[in-house]
NUDREN-312860 format. One record per residue: residue number from 1; residue in three letters; x, y, z of N, C-alpha, C, CB in turn. Coordinates in Angstrom, 3 decimals, always signed. Glycine has a CB too. Example, Ala and Ser with C-alpha at 12.3 -4.5 7.8 and 13.67 -1.06 7.14 Angstrom:
rec keti: 1 drenlum: ALA n.x: +13.190 n.y: -5.690 n.z: +7.800 ca.x: +12.300 ca.y: -4.500 ca.z: +7.800 c.x: +13.200 c.y: -3.300 c.z: +7.800 cb.x: +11.308 cb.y: -4.473 cb.z: +9.046 .
rec keti: 2 drenlum: SER n.x: +12.850 n.y: -2.250 n.z: +7.080 ca.x: +13.670 ca.y: -1.060 ca.z: +7.140 c.x: +12.900 c.y: +0.030 c.z: +7.870 cb.x: +14.084 cb.y: -0.598 cb.z: +5.725 .
//
This chain:
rec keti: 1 drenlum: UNK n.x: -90.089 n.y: +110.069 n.z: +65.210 ca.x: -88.903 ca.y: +110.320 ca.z: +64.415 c.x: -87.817 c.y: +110.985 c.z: +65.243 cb.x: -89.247 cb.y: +111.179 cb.z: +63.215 .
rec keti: 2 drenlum: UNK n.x: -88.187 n.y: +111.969 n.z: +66.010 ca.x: -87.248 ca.y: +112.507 ca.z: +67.025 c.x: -86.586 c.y: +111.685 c.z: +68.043 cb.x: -87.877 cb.y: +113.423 cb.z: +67.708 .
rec keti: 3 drenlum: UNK n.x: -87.153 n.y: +110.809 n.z: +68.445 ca.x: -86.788 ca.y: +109.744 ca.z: +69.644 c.x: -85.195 c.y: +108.596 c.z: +68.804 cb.x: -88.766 cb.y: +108.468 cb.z: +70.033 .
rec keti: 4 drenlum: UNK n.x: -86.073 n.y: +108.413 n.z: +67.850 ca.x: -85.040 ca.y: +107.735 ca.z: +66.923 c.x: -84.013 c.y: +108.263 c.z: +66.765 cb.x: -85.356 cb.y: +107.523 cb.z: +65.758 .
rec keti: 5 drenlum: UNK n.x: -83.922 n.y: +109.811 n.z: +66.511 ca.x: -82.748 ca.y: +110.376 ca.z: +65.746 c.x: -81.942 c.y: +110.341 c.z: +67.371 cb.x: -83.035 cb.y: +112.187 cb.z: +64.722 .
rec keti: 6 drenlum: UNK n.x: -82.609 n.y: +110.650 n.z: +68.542 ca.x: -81.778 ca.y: +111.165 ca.z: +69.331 c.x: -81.225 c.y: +109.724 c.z: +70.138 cb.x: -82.510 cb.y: +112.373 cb.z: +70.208 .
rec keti: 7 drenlum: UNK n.x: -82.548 n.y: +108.763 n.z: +69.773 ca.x: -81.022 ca.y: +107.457 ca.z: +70.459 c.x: -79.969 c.y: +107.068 c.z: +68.879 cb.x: -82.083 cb.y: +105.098 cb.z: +71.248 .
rec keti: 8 drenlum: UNK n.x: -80.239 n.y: +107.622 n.z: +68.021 ca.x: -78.942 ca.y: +107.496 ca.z: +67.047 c.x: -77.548 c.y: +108.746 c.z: +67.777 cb.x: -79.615 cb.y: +108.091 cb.z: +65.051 .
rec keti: 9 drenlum: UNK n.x: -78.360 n.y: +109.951 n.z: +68.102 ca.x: -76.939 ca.y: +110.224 ca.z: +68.695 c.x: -76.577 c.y: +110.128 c.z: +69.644 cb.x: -76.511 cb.y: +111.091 cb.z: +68.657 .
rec keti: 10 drenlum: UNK n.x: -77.135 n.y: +109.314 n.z: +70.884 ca.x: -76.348 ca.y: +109.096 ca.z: +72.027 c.x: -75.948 c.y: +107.914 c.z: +71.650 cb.x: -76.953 cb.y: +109.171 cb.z: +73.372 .
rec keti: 11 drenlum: UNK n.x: -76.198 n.y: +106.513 n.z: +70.923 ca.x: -75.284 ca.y: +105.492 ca.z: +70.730 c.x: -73.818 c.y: +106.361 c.z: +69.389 cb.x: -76.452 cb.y: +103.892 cb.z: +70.011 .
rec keti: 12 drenlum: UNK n.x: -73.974 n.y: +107.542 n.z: +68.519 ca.x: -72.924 ca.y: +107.901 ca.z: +68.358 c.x: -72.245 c.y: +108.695 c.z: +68.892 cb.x: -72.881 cb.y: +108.066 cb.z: +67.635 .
rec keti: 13 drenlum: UNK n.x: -72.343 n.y: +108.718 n.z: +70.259 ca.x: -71.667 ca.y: +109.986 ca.z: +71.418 c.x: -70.838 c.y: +108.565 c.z: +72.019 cb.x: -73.135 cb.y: +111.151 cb.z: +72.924 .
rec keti: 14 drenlum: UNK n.x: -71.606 n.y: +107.496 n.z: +72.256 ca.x: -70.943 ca.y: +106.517 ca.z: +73.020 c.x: -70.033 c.y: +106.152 c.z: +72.304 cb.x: -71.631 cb.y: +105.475 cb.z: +73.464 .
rec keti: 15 drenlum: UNK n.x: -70.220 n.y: +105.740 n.z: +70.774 ca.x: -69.231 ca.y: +105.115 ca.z: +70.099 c.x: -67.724 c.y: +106.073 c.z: +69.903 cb.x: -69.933 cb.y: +104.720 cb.z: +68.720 .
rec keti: 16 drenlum: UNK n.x: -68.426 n.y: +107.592 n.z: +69.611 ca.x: -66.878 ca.y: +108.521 ca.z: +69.699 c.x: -66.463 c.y: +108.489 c.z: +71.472 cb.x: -67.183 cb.y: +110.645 cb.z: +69.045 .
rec keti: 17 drenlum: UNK n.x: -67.079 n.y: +108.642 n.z: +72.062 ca.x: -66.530 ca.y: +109.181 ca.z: +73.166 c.x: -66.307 c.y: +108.022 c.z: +74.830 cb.x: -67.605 cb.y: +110.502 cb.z: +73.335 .
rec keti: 18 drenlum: UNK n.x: -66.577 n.y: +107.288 n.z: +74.506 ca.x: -66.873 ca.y: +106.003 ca.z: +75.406 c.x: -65.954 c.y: +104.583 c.z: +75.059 cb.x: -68.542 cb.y: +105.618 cb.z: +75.172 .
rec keti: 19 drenlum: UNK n.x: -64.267 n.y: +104.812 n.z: +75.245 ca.x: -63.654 ca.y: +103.477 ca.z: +74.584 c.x: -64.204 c.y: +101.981 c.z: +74.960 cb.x: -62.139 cb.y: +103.450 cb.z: +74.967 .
rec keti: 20 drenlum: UNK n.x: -64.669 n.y: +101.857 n.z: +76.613 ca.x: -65.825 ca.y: +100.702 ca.z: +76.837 c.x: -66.389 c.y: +100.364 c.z: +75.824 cb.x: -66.901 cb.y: +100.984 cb.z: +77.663 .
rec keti: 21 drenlum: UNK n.x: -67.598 n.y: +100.853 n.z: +75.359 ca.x: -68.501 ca.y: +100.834 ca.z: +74.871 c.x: -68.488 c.y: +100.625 c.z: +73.642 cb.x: -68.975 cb.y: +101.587 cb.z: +75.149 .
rec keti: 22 drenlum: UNK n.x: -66.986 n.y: +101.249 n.z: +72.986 ca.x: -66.347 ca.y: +100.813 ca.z: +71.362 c.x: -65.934 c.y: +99.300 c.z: +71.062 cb.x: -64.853 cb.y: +101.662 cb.z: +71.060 .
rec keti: 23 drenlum: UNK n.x: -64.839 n.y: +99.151 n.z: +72.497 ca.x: -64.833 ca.y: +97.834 ca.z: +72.472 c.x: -65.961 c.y: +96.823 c.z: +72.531 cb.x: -64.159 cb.y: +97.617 cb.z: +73.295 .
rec keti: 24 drenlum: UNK n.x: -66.755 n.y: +96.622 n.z: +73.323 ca.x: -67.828 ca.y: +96.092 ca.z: +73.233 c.x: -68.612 c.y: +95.896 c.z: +72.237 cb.x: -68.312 cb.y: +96.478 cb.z: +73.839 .
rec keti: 25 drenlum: UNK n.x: -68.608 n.y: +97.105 n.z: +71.652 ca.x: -69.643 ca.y: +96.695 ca.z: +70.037 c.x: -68.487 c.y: +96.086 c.z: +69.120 cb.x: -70.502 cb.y: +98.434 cb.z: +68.973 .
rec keti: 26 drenlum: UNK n.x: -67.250 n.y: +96.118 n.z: +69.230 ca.x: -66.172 ca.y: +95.762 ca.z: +68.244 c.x: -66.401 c.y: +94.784 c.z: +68.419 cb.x: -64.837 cb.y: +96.068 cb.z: +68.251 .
rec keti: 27 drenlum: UNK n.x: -66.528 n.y: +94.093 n.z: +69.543 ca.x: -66.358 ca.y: +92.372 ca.z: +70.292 c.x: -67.543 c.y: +91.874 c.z: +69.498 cb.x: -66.634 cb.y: +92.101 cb.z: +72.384 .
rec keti: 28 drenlum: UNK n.x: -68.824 n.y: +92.489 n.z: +69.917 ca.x: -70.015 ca.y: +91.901 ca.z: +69.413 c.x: -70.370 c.y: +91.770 c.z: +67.136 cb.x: -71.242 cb.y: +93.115 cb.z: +70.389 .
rec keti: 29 drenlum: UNK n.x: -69.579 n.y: +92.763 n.z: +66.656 ca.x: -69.227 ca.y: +92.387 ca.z: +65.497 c.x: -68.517 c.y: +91.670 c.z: +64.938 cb.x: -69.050 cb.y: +92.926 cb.z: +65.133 .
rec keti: 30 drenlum: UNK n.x: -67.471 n.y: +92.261 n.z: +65.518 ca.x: -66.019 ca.y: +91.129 ca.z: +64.662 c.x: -65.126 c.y: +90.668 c.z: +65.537 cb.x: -64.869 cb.y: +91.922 cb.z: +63.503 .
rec keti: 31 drenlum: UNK n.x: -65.282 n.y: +90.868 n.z: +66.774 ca.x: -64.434 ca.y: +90.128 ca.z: +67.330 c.x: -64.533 c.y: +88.427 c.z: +67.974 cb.x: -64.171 cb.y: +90.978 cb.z: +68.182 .
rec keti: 32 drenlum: UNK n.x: -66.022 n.y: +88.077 n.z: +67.713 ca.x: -66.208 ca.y: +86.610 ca.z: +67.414 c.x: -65.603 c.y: +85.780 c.z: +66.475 cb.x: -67.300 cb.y: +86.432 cb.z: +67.144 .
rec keti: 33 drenlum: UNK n.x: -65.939 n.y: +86.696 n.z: +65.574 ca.x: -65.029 ca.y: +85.930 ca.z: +64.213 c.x: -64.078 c.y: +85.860 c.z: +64.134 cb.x: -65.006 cb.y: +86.245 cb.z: +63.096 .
rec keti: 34 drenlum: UNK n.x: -63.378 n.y: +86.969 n.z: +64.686 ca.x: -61.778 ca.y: +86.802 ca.z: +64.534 c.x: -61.091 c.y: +86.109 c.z: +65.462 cb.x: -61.090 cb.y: +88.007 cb.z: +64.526 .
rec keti: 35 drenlum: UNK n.x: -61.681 n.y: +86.102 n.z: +66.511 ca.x: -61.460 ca.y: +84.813 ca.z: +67.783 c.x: -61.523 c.y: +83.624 c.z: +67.005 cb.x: -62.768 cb.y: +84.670 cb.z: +69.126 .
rec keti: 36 drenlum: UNK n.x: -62.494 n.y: +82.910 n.z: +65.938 ca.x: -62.363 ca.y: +81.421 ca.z: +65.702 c.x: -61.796 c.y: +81.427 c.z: +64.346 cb.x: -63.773 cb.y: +80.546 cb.z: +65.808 .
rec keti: 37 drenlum: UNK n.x: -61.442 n.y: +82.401 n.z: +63.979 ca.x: -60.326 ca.y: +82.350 ca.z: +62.616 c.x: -58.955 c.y: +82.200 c.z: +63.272 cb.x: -60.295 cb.y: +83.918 cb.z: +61.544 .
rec keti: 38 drenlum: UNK n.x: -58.944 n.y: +82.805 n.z: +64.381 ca.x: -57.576 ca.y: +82.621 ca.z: +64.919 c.x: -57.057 c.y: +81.169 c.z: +65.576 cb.x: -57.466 cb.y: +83.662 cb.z: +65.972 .
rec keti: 39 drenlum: UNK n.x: -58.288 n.y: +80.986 n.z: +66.527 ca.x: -58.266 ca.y: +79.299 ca.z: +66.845 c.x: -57.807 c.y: +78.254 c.z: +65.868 cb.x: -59.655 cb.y: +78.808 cb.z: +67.116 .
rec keti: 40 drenlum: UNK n.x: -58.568 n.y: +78.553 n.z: +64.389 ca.x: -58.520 ca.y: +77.534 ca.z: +63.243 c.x: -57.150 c.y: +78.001 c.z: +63.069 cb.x: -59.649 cb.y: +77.613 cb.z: +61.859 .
rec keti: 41 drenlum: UNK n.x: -56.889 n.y: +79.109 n.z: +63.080 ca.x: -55.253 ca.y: +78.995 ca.z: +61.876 c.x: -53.782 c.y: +78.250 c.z: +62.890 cb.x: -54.529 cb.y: +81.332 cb.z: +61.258 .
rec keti: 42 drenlum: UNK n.x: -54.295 n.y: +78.637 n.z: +64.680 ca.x: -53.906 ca.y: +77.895 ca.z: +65.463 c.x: -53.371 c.y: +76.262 c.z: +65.364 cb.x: -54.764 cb.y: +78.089 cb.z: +66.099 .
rec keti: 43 drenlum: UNK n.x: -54.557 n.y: +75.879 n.z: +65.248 ca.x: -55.389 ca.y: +74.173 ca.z: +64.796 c.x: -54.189 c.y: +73.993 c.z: +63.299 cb.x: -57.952 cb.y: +74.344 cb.z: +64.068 .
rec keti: 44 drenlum: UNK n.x: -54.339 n.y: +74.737 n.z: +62.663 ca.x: -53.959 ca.y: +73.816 ca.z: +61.670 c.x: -52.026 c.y: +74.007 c.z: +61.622 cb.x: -54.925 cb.y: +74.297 cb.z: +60.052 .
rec keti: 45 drenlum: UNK n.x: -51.400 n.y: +75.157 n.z: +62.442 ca.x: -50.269 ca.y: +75.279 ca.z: +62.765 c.x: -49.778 c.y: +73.962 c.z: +63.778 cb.x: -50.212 cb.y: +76.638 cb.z: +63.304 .
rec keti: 46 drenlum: UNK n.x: -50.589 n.y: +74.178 n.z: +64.181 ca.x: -50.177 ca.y: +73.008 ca.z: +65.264 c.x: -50.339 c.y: +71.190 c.z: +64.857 cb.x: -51.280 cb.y: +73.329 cb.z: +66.647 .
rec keti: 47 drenlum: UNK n.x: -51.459 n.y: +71.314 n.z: +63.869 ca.x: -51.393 ca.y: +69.984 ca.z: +63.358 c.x: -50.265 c.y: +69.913 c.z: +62.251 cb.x: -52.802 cb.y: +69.560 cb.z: +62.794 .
rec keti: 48 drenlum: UNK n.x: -49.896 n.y: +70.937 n.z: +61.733 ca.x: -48.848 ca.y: +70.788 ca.z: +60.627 c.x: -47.496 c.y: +70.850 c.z: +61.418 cb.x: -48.956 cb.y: +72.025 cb.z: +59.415 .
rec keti: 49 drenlum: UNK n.x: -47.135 n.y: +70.851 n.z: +62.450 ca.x: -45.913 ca.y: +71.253 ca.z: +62.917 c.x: -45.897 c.y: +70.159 c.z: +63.881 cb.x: -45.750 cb.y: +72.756 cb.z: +63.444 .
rec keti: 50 drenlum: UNK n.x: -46.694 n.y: +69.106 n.z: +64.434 ca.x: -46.893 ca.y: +67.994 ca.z: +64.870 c.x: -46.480 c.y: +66.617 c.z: +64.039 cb.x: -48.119 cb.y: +68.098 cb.z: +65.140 .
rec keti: 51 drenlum: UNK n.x: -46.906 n.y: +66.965 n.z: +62.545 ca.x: -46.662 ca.y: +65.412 ca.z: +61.845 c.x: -45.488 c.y: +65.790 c.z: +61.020 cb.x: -48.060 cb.y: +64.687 cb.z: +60.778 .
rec keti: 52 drenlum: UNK n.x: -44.921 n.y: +66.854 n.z: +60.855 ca.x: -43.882 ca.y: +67.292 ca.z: +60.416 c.x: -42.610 c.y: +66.891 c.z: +61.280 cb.x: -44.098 cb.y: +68.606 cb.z: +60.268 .
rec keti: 53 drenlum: UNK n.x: -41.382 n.y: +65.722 n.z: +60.799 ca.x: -40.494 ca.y: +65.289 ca.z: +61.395 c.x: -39.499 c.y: +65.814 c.z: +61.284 cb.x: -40.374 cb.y: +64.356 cb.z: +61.269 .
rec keti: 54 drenlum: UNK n.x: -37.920 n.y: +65.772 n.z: +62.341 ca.x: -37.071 ca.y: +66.249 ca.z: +61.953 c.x: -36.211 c.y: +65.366 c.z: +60.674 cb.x: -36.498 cb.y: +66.560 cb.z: +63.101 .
rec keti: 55 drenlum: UNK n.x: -35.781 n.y: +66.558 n.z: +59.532 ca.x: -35.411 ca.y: +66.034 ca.z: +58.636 c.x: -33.903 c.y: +66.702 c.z: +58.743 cb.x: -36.332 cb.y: +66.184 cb.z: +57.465 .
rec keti: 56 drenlum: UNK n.x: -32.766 n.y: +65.353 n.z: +58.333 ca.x: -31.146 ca.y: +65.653 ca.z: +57.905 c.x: -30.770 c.y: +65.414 c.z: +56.629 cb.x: -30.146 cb.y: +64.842 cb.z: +58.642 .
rec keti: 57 drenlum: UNK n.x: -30.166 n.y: +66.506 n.z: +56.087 ca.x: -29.405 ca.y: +65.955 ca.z: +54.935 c.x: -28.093 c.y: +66.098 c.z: +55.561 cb.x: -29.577 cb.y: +66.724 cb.z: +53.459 .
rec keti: 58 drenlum: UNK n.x: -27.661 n.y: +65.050 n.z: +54.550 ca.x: -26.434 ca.y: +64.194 ca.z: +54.823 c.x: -24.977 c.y: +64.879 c.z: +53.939 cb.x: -26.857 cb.y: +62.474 cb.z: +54.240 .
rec keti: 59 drenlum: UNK n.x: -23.882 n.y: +64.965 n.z: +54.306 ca.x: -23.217 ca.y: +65.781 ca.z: +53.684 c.x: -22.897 c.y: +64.272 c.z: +52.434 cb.x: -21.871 cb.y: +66.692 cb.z: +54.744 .
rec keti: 60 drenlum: UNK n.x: -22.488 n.y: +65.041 n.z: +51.521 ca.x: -22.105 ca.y: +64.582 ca.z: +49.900 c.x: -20.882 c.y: +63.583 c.z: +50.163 cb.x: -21.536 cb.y: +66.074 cb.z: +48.732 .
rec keti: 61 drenlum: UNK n.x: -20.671 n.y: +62.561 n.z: +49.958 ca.x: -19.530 ca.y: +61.758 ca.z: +50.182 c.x: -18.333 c.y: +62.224 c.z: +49.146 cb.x: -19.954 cb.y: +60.205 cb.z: +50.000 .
rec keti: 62 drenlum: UNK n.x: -17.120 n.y: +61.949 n.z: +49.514 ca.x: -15.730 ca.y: +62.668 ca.z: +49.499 c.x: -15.555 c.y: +63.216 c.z: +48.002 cb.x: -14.411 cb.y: +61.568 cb.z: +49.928 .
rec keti: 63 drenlum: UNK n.x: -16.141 n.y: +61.944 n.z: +47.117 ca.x: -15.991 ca.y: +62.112 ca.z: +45.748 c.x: -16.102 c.y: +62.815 c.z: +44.733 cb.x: -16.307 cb.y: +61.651 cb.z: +45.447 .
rec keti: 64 drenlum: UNK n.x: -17.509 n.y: +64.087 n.z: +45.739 ca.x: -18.344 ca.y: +65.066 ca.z: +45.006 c.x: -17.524 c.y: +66.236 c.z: +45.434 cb.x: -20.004 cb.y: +65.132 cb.z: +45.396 .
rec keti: 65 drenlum: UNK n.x: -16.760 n.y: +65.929 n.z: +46.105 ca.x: -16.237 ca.y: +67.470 ca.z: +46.237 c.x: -15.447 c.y: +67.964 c.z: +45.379 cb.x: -15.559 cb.y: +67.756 cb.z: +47.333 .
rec keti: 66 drenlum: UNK n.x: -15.602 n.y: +69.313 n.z: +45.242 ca.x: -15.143 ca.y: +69.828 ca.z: +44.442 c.x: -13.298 c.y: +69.932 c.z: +44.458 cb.x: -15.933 cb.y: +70.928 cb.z: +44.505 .
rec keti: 67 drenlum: UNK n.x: -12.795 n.y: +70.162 n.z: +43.035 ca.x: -11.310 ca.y: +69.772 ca.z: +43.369 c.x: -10.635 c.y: +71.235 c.z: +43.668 cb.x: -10.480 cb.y: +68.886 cb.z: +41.978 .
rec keti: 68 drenlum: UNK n.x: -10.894 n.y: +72.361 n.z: +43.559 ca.x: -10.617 ca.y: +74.059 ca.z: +43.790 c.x: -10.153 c.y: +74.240 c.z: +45.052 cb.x: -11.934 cb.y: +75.067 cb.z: +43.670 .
rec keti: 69 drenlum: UNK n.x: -8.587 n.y: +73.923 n.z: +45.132 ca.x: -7.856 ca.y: +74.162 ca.z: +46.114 c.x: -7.291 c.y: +75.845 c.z: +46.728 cb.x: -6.869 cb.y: +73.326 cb.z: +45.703 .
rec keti: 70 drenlum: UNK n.x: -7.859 n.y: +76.703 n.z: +46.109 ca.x: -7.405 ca.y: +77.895 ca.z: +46.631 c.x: -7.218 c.y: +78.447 c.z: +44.952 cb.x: -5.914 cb.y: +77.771 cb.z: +47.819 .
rec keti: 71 drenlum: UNK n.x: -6.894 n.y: +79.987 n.z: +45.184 ca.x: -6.325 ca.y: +81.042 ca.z: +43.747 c.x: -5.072 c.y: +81.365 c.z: +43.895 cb.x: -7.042 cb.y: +82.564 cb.z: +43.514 .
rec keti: 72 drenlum: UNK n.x: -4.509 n.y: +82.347 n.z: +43.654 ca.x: -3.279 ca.y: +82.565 ca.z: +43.596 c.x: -3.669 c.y: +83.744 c.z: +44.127 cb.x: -2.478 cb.y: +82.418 cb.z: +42.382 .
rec keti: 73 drenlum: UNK n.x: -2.298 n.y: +83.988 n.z: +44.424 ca.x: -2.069 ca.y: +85.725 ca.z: +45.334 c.x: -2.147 c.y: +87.130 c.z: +44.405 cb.x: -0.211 cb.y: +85.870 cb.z: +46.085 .
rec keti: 74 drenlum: UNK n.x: -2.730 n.y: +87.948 n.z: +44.251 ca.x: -3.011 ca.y: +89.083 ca.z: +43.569 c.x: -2.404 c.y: +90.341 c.z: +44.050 cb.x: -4.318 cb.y: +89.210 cb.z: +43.528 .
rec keti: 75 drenlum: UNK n.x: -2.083 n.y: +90.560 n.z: +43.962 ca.x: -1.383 ca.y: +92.270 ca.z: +44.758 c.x: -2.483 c.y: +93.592 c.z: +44.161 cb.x: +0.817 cb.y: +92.794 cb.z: +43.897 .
rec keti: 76 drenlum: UNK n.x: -2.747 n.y: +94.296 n.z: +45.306 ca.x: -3.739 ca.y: +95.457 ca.z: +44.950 c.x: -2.822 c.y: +96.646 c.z: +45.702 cb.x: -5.555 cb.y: +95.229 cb.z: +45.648 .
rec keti: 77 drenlum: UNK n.x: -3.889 n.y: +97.427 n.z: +45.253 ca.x: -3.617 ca.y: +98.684 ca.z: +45.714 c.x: -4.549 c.y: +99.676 c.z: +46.213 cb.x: -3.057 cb.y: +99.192 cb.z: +44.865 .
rec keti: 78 drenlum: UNK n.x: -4.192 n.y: +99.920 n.z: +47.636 ca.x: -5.474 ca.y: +100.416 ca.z: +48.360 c.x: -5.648 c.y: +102.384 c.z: +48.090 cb.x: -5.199 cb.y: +99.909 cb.z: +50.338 .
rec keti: 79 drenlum: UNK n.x: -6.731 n.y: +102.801 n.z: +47.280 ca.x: -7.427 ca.y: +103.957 ca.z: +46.470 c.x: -7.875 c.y: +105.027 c.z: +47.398 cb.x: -8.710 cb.y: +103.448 cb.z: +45.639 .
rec keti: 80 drenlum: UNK n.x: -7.198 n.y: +105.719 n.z: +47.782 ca.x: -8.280 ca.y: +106.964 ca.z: +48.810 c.x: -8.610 c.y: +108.089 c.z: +48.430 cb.x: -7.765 cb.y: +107.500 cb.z: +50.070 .
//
């Protein structure tokens, strides 16, 4: 029981005090996974941005425009 407890606290001496050694166990948990979640979201950016074409819209022919040639002149008065 003693042997146990005491490699529980030198792997938690390594984990506080040893950034190597943090990284490394980070890698060996989650950083596999998050490596091929990232690949996939990669994959599918790249396949969606591949069959995706350039698209133009076309301006409105003359007819649609609107007829609002300007307002009229207002006189103000500047408040300080």
């Amino acid at each position: 029981m003693k042997i146990l407890f005491n490699i529980f606290l030198i792997v938690l001496l390594l984990i506080a005090f040893v950034p190597l050694f943090r990284r490394f166990l980070f890698h060996l948990l989650v950083g596999r996974q998050l490596v091929k979640e990232q690949k996939k979201q990669y994959q599918a950016y790249s396949n969606k941005r591949n069959h995706q074409g350039v698209k133009v819209d076309n301006a409105p022919p003359d007819g649609t425009q609107s007829k609002f040639k300007g307002g009229e002149y207002v006189d103000y008065e500047e408040i300080k």
